[in-house]
C-alpha atoms as one frame of an Amber mdcrd trajectory, in Angstrom:
protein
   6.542   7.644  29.023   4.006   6.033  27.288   1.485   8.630  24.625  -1.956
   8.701  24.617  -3.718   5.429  24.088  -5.237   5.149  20.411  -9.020   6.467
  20.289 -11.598   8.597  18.125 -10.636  11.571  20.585  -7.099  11.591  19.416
  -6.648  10.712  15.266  -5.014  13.596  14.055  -6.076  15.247  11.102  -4.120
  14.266   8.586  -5.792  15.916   5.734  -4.478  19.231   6.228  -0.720  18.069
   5.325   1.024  19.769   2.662   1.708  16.787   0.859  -1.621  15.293   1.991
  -2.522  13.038  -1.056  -6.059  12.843  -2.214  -8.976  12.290   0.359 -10.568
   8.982   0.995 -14.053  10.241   1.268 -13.834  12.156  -2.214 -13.363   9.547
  -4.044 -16.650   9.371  -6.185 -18.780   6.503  -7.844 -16.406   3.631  -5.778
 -18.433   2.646  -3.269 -17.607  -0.946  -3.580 -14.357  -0.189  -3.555 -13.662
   1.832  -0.384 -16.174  -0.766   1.359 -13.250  -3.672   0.317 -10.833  -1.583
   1.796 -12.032  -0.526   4.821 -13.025  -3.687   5.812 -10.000  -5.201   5.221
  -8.488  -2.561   7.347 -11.166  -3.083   9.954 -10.170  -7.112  10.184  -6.978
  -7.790   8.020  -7.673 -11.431   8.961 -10.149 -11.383   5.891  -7.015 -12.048
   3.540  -6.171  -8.266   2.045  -8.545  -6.885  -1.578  -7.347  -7.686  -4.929
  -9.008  -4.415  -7.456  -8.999  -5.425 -10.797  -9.875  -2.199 -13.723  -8.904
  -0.942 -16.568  -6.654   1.853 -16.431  -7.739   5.206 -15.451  -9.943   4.013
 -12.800  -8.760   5.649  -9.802  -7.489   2.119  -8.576  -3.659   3.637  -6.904
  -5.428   6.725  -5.845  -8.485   4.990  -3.545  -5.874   2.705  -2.070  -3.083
   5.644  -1.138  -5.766   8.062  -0.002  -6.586   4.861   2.504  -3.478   5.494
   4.502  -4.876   9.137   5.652  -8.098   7.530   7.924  -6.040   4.795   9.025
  -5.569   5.292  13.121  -1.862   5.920  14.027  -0.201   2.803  15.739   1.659
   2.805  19.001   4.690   1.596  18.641   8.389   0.584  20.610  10.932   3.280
  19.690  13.845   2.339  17.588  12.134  -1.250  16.540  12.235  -1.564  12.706
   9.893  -3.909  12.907   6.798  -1.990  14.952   6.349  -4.361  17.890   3.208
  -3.384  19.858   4.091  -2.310  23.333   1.332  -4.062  24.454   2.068  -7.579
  22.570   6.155  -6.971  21.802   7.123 -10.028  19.691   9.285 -12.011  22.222
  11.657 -13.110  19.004  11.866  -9.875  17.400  15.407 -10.069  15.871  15.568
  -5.991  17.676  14.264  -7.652  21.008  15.323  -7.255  23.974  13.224  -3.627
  23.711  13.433  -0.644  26.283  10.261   0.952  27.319  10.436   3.888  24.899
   7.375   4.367  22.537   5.906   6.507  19.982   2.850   7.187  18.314   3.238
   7.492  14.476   0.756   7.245  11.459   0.304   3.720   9.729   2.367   3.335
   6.734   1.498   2.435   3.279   4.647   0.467   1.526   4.757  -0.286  -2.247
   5.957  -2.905  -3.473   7.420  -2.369  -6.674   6.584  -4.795  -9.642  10.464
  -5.573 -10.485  11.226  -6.476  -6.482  13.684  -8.940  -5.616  13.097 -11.433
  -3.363  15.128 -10.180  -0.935  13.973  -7.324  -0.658  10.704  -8.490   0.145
  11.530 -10.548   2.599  14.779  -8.947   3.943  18.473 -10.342   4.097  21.463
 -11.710   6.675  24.504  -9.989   6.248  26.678 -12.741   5.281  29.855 -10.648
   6.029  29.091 -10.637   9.982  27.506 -14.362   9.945  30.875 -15.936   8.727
  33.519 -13.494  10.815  31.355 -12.812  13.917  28.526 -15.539  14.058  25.633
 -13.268  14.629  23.000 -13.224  12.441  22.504  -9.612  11.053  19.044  -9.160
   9.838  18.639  -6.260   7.096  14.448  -6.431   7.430  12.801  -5.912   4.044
   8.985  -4.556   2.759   7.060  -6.972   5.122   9.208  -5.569   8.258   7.993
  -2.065   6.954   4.750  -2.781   6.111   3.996  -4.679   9.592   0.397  -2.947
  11.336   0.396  -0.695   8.107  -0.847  -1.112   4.537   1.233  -2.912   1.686
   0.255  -2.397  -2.059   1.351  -3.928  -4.751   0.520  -1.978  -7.969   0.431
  -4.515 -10.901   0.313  -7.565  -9.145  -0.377  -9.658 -11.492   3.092  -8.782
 -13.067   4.650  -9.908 -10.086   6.530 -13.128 -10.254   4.537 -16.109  -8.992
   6.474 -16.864  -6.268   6.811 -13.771  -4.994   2.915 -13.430  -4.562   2.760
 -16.547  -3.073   5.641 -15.144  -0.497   3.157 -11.962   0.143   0.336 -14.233
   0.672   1.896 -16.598   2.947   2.899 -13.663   5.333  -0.960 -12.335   5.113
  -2.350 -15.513   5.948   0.331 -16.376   8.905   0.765 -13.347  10.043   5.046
 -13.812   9.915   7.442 -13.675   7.384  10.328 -16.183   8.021  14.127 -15.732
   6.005  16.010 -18.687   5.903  19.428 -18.295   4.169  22.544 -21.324   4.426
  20.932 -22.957   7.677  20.234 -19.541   9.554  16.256 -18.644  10.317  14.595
 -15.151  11.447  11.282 -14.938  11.846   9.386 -11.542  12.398   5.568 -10.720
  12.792   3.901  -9.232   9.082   0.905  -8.494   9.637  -0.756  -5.162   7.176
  -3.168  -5.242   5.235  -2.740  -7.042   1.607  -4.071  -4.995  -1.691  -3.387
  -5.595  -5.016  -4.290  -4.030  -8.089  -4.737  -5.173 -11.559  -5.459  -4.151
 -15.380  -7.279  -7.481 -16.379  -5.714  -6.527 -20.031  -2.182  -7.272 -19.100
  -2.952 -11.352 -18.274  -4.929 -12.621 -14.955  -3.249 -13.882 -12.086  -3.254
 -17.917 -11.788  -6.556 -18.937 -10.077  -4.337 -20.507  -7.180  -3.225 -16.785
  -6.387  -6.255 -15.012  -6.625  -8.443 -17.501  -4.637  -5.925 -16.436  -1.754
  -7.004 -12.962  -1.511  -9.664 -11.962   0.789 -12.093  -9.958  -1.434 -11.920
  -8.302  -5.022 -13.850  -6.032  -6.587 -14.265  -5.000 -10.129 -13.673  -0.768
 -11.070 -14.832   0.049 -14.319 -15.786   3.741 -15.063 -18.813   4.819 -14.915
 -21.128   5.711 -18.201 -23.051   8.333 -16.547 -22.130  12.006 -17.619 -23.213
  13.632 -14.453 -20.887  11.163 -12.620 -18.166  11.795 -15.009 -18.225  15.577
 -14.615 -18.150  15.248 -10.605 -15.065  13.190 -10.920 -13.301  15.581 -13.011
 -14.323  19.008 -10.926 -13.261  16.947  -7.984  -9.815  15.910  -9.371  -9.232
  19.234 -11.014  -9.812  20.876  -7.912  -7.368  18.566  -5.850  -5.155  19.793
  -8.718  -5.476  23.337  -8.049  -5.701  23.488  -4.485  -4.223  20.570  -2.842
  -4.424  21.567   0.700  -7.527  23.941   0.349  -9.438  20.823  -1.182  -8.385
  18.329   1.358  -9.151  21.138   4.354 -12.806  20.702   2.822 -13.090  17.291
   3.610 -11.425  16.993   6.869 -14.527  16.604   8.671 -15.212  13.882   6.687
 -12.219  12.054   6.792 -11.855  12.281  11.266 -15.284  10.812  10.887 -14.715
   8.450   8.524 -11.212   7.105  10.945 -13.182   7.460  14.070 -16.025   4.926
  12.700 -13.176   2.342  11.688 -11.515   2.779  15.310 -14.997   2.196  16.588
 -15.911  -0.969  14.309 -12.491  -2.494  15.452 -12.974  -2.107  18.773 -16.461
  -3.811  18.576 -15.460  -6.498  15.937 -14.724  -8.966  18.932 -17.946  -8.635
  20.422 -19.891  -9.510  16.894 -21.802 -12.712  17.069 -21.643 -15.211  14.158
 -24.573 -17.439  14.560 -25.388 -21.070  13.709 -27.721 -19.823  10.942 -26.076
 -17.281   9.449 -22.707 -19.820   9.292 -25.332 -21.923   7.866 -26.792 -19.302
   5.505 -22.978 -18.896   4.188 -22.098 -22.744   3.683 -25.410 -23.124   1.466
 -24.456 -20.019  -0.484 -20.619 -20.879  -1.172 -22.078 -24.108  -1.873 -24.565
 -22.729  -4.570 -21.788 -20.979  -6.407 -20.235 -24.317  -6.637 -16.807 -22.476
  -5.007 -14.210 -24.819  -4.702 -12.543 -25.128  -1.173 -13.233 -24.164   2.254
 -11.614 -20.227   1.833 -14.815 -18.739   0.349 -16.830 -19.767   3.102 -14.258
 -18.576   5.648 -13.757 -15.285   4.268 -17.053 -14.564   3.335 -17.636 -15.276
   7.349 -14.876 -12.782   8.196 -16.324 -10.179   6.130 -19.735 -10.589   7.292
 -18.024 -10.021  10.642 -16.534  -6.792  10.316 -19.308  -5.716   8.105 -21.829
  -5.996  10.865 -18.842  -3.868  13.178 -18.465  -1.531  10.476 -22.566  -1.165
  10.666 -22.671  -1.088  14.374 -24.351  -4.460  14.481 -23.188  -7.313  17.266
 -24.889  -9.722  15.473 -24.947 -10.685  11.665 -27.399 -10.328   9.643 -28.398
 -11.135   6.249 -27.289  -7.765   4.761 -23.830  -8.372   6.166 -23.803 -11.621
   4.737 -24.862 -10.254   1.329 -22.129  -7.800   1.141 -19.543 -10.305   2.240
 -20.644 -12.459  -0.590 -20.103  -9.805  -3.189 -16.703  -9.255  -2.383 -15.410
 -12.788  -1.440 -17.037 -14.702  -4.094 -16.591 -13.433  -7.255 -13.617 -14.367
  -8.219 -13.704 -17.786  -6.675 -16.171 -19.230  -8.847 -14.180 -19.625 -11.914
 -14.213 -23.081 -13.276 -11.403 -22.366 -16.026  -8.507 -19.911 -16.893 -10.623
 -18.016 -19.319 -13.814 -17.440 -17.525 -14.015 -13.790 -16.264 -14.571 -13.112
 -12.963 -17.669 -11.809 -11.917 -20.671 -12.535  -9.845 -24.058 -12.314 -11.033
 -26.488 -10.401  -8.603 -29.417 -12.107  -9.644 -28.429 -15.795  -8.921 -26.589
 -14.396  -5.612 -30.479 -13.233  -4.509 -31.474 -16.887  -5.474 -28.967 -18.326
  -3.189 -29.574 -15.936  -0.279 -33.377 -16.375  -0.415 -33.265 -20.146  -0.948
 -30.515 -20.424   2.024 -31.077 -20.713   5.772 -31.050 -17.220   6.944 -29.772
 -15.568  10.292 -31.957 -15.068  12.970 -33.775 -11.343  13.588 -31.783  -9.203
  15.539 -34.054  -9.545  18.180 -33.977 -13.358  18.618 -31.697 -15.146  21.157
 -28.479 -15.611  19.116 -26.757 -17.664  21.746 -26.406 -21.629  21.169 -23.938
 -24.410  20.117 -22.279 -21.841  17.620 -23.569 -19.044  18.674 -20.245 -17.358
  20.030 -18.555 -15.007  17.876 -15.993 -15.161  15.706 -12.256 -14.963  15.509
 -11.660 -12.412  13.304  -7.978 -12.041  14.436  -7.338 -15.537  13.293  -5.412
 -16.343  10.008  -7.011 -16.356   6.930  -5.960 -19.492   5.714  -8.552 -21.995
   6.075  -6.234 -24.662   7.764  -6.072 -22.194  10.571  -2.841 -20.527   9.654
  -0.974 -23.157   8.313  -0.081 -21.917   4.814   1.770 -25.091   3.706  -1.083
 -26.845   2.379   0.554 -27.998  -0.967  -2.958 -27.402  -2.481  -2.902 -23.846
  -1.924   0.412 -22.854  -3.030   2.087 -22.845  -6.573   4.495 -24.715  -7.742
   7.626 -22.460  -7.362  10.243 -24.935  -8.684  11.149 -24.393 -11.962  12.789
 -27.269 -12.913   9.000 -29.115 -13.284   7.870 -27.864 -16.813   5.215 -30.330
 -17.412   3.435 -31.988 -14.366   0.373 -33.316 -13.918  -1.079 -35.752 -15.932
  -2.585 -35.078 -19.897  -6.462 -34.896 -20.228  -7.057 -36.350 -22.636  -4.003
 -38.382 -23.089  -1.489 -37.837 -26.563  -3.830 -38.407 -29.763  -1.617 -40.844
 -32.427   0.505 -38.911 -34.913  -2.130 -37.442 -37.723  -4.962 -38.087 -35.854
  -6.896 -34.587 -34.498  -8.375 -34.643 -31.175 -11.869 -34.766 -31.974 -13.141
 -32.370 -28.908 -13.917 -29.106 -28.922 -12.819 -28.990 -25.406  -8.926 -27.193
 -25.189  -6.475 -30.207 -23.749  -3.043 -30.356 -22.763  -0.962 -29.380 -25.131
   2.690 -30.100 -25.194   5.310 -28.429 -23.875   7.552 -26.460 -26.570  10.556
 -24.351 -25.527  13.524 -23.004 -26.621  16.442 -25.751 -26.330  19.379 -23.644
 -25.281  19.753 -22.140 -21.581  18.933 -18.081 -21.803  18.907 -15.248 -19.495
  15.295 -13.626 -19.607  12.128 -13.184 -17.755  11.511 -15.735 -15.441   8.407
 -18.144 -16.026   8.124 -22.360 -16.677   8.870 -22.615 -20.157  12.560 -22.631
 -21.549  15.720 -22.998 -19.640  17.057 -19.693 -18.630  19.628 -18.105 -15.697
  17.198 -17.029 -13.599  16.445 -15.663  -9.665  14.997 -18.878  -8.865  16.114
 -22.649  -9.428  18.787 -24.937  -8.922  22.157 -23.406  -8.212  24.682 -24.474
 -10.824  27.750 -22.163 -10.064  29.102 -18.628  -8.690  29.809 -15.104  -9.551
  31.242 -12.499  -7.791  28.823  -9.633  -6.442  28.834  -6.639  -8.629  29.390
  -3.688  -5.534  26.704  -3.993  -2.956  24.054  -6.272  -5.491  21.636  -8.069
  -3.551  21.048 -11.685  -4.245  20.896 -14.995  -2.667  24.853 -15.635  -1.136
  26.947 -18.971  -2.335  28.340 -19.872   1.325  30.696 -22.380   0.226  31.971
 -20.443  -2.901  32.685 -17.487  -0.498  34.526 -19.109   2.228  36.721 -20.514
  -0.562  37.190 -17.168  -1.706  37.730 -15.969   1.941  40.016 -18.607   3.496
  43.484 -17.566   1.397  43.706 -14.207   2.920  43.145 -14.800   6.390  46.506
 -14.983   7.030  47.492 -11.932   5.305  44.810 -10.359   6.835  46.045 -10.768
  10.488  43.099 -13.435  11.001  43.766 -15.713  14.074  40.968 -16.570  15.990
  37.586 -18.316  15.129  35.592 -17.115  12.376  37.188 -15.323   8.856  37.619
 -12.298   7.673  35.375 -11.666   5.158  35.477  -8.719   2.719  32.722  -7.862
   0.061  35.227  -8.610  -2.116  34.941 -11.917  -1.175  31.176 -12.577  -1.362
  29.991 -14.647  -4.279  26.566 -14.952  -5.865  24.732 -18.161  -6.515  24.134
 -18.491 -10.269  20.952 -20.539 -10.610  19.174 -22.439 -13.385  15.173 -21.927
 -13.939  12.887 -21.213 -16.247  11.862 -18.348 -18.529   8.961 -17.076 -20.296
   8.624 -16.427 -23.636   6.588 -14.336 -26.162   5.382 -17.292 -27.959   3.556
 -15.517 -30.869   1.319 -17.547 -32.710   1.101 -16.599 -36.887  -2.580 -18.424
 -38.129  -3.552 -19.223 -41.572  -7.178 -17.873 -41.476  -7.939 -18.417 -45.442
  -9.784 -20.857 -47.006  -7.193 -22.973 -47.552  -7.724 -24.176 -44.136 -10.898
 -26.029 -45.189 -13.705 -26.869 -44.012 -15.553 -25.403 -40.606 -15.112 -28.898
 -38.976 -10.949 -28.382 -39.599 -10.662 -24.465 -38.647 -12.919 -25.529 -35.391
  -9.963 -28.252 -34.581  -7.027 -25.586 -35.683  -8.806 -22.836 -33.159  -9.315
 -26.461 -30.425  -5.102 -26.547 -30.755  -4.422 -23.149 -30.470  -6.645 -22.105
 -27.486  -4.774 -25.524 -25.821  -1.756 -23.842 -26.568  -2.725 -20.436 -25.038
  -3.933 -22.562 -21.749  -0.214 -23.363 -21.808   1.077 -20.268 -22.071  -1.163
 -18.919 -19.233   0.039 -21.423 -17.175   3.604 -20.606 -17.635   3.691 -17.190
 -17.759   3.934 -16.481 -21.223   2.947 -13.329 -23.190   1.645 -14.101 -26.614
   0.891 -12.661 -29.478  -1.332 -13.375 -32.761  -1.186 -12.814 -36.356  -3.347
 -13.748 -39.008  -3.091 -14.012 -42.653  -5.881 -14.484 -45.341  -7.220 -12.567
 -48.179  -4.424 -10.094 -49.407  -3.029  -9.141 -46.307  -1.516 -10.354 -42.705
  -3.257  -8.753 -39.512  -1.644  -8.088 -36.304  -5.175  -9.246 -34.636  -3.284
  -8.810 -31.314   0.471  -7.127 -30.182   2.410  -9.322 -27.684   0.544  -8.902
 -24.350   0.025 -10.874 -20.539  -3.495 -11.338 -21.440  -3.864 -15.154 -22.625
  -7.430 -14.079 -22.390  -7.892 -11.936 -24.708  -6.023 -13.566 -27.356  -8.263
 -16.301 -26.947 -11.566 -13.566 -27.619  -9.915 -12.715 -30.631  -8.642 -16.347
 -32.375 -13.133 -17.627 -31.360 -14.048 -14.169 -33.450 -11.197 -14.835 -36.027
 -12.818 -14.684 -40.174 -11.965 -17.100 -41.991 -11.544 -17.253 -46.216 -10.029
 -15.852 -49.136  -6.527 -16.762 -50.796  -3.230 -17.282 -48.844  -0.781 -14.316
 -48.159   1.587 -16.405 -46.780   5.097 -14.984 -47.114   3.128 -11.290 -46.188
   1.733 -13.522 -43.032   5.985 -14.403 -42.367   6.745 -10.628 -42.937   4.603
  -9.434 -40.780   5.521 -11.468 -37.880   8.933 -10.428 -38.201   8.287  -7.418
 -37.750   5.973  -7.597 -35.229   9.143  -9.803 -33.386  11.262  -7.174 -34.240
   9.572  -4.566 -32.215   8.687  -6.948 -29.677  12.654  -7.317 -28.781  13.249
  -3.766 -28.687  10.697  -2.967 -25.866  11.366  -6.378 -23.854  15.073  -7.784
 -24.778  14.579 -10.371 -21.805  11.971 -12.534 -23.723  12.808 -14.617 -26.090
  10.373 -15.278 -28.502   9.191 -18.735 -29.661   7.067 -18.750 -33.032   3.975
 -20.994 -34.026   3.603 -20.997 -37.312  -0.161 -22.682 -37.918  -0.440 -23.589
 -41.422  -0.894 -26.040 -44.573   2.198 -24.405 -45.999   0.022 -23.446 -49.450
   0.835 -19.649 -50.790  -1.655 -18.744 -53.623  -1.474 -14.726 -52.651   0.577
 -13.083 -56.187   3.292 -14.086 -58.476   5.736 -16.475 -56.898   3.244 -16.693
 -53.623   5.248 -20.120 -52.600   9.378 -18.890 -53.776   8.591 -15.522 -51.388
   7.406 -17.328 -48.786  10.398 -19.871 -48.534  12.298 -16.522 -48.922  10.722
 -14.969 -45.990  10.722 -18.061 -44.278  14.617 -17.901 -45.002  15.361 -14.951
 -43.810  13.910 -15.746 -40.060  15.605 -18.754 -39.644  18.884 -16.275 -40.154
  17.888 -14.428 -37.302  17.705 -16.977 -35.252  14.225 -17.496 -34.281  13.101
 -20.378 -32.233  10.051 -21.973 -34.540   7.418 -24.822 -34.782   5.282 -25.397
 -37.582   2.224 -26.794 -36.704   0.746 -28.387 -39.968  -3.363 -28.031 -40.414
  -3.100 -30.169 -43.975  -6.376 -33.037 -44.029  -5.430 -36.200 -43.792  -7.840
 -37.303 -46.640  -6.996 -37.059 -50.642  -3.790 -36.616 -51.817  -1.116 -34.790
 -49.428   1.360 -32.111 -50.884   3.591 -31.758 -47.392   4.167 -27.921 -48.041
   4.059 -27.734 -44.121   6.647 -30.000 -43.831   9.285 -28.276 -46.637   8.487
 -24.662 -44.964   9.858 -26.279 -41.897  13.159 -27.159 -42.933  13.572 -23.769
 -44.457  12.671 -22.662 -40.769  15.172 -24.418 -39.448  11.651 -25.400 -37.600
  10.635 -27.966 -34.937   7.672 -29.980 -37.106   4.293 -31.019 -35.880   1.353
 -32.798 -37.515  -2.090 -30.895 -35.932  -2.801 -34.019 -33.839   0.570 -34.202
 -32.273  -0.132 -30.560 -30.525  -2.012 -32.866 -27.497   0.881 -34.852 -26.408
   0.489 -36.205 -22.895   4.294 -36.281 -20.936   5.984 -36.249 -24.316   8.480
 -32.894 -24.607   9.506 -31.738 -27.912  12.186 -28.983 -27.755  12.921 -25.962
 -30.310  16.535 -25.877 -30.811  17.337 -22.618 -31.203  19.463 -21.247 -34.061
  22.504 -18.757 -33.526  23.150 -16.074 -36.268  26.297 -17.158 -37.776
């Protein structure tokens, strides 16, 4: 028997649960962040809401307390992955279906930061593949989160290509497994949000121009909206389920609006104008791409449902452009996003704008939009090699040096950061993985086997297995087609990617350095190497010596950004402290590989290799310098000496008692050129 159709009449109210979380509509002083949300939920086809905040913000709470106004979803019973009885996916691996359904809320899956990718994407049973020949499907997080809500808390800690993964399967619509020449594809479709702490490193701008909308949460400043927050939360605190009863109301009002505004989204007119109005303002903003303008079309659309509207106007086409443009009109890694409300006025008054409601909105484009389309902006086809990232580990470097390699002892004389070459650790490791060093890794070329460890998950070695397999058959009363294969048999592929590193950079800030013109080109090389490190997934670190002391001016962390803030305010002067500067980044390693043992660490050492801090400045230094090469520490020294006068090559002796790759400051731009830090074993 089939339930009750989905309508306003019917949404049950959820708010009275006992383990009810907190309400949507009490949320306070987020406005533009339940707008994102619900208008993702009202057309997912915008491309899911990235929230980016500092901590404390109320970022995980908004986005779970979303789940309780979502309507229920109607769904075939025993399917795991929630075919529509109206639209049943004809190659759902559970298909053929019976005519069983059920009515149960939409579901809100997390998506842990440490995932594999498996388990994002699901897994064949190898064991039945090889002795049965059926493909058994074990469906992952997108199965689950399929006509529900997926959230990924920390997302820009996620591993690149697993974003790109979730992304894919929000812009198609599917999630496809491929495993040893067996496919299964199954419809993913849920609504995509993210959240972020901006202080823990960005996510690539490739990524983050692929979700729909973002908005920024910061806290507000205003004491009377402070207290509110706090009675509110205190109160949820005290009285879960008499607090939620409260807003009830609310909350069936808030769910029957969104069932209403979906229901009329396909009747909402996108006119010539107002597509018009939208090209000249993505256009304005200098965006780069087609998405912006696509998105910001979307939104429009279900902002003029959510309103009531069946035709767009310019306040839907504001809003849209709030949300969908702000973080697509970054023009380098370190710009912040952010969208300035000012010029967007300029654009919208000095842009075409819709039509008044009143006028005939009919013509050539007059018809409304698709908002059930994909929101990739070659119509659903995600492989655009534009729009992804480059997953494959085994390409460090690509892409061609602007400007190219500057001849050894010559500084590049722009301000402008360049490419800088690529420096890694030499020997293969086993830690985080990114694109810098070598490193056993999740991803990458397969170069050998292991047995699985119990039930492990992990990518199968077919070949390696069957060869494990075949000399038991016999023994195992095995006579027909196929093998008997135990888990006993099953063997892991061990591949070969790439890692990141904590490359911590240790500066000579003191006057030694020179003169402005020098410490500008020192800072030039250094914020070049931080672009590389953001582009490889690096965490980084900075200390600074000068005067009569070394300064951790900023603890290992994901944010290249904010190490680059800190190096353009960075004082310069004094003497040179530098076998203090050496202790103090040893220590600053040490504790660094006690809270993450996976990342190796890879030190720049930026110097002129003078010590003039206290007796024996330059015999503690080489003694300091000493005692890190015993433990091992991958190092460059990057030497900032002047080319003019005479030349004492300090630089250049602290770097053999590094046991140190050696580079002259101009040789930091180096074009396609590699130099590798050979990494030294304590004895």
């Amino acid at each position: 028997m089939r339930p009750a159709p989905t309508t306003p009449g019917n949404l049950a109210p959820r708010g009275l649960r006992a383990d009810a979380g907190f309400p949507f509509t009490a949320v306070v002083g987020m406005e533009d962040l339940q707008l994102a949300l619900i208008l993702a939920a009202i057309s997912p086809a915008i491309g899911g809401v990235l929230i980016r905040g500092e901590k404390g913000t109320a970022k995980s709470t908004a986005v779970r307390a979303l789940t309780e106004i979502l309507p229920p979803v109607d769904v075939l019973s025993g399917c795991r992955f929630s075919c529509d009885p109206d639209h049943p996916e004809p190659a759902c691996p559970d298909g053929p279906h019976g005519e069983d359904q059920e009515l149960r809320p939409a579901r809100l899956v997390e998506l842990p930061v440490g995932a594999t990718e498996d388990r994002v994407l699901g897994s064949l049973h190898l064991e039945r593949a090889l002795a049965e020949g059926v493909t058994a499907y074990e469906p992952g997080l997108l199965a689950a989160a399929h006509r529900g809500l997926l959230y990924v808390d920390e997302v820009n800690l996620l591993h690149d290509h697993l974003v790109d993964v979730l992304l894919d399967a929000a812009a198609m619509g599917r999630a496809t497994v491929e495993r040893d020449g067996v496919s299964v594809t199954h419809p993913a479709r849920f609504v995509l949000v993210g959240t972020m702490n901006p202080e823990e490193g960005e996510l690539r701008p490739q990524l983050l121009d692929r979700f729909g909308l973002t908005v920024d949460v910061v806290a507000s400043r205003d004491p009377a909206v402070r207290v509110e927050v706090m009675r509110a939360r205190l109160a949820y605190e005290a009285d879960p389920a008499g607090f939620t009863a409260k807003y009830d109301g609310a909350q069936r009002e808030l769910a029957e609006r969104i069932v209403k505004a979906r229901d009329l989204l396909a009747e909402v007119i996108l006119t010539d104008s107002a597509l018009r109005q939208i090209a000249e303002i993505c256009a304005s903003f200098d965006v780069d791409g087609m998405r912006a303008d696509l998105v910001t079309a979307r939104t429009a659309v279900a902002h003029a449902a959510w309103s009531g509207r069946t035709v767009v106007e310019v306040d839907d086409v504001r809003a849209a452009a709030k949300l969908a443009l702000p973080h697509r009109k970054r023009r380098n890694p370190f710009d912040a996003p952010g969208l300035d409300d000012d010029q967007l006025e300029e654009a919208i008054n000095n842009s075409t704008p819709p039509p008044d409601p009143d006028d005939d909105p009919d013509g050539p484009g007059g018809g409304g939009t698709d908002p059930s389309g994909p929101s990739d902006p070659d119509s659903g086809n995600s492989a655009d090699p534009a729009d992804r990232t480059d997953s494959d580990p085994a390409e460090p470097d690509g892409g061609d040096a602007k400007p190219g390699p500057a001849p050894t002892g010559e500084v590049v004389g722009s301000s402008e950061p360049y490419k800088a070459r690529l420096l890694s650790v030499q020997s293969a490791g086993a830690g985080v993985a990114g694109r810098r060093s070598r490193a056993i890794t999740d991803v990458g070329r397969v170069v050998g086997a292991r047995p699985r460890v119990g039930r492990e998950s992990g990518r199968p070695h077919l070949l390696a297995t069957i060869r494990s397999a075949a000399p038991h058959q016999h023994t195992r009363g095995r006579s027909g087609p196929g093998l008997d294969v135990r888990p006993s048999d099953v063997r892991l592929a061990v591949r070969e990617g790439r890692e990141g590193n904590l490359v911590l950079f240790c500066v000579d800030a003191s006057g030694s350095m020179g003169t402005k013109k020098r410490m500008g080109e020192v800072k030039t090389a250094i914020v070049s190497l931080l672009l590389d490190a953001y582009q490889r997934r690096d965490t980084v670190g900075l200390v600074t010596f000068a005067g009569a002391a070394a300064t951790v001016a900023l603890p290992p962390t994901g944010s290249v950004e904010t190490a680059v803030r800190r190096l353009e305010s960075l004082p310069t002067g004094g003497r040179t402290p530098l076998a203090e500067g050496l202790l103090q980044t040893a220590e600053v390693l040490r504790i660094s590989a006690i809270r993450d043992p996976r990342r190796r660490p890879l030190l720049v050492l930026v110097t002129d290799g003078r010590a003039t801090h206290g007796d024996n400045a330059f015999a503690r230094a080489q003694q300091a310098a000493g005692w890190l090469a015993q433990q091992g520490i991958a190092t460059v020294v990057v030497d900032c000496e002047p080319h003019r006068g005479v030349r004492l090559g300090l630089a250049a002796e602290l770097a053999v008692t590094l046991s140190a790759e050696y580079l002259d400051l101009g040789e930091v731009a180096a074009g396609n050129l590699i130099r590798t830090v050979t990494e030294r074993k304590v004895a």
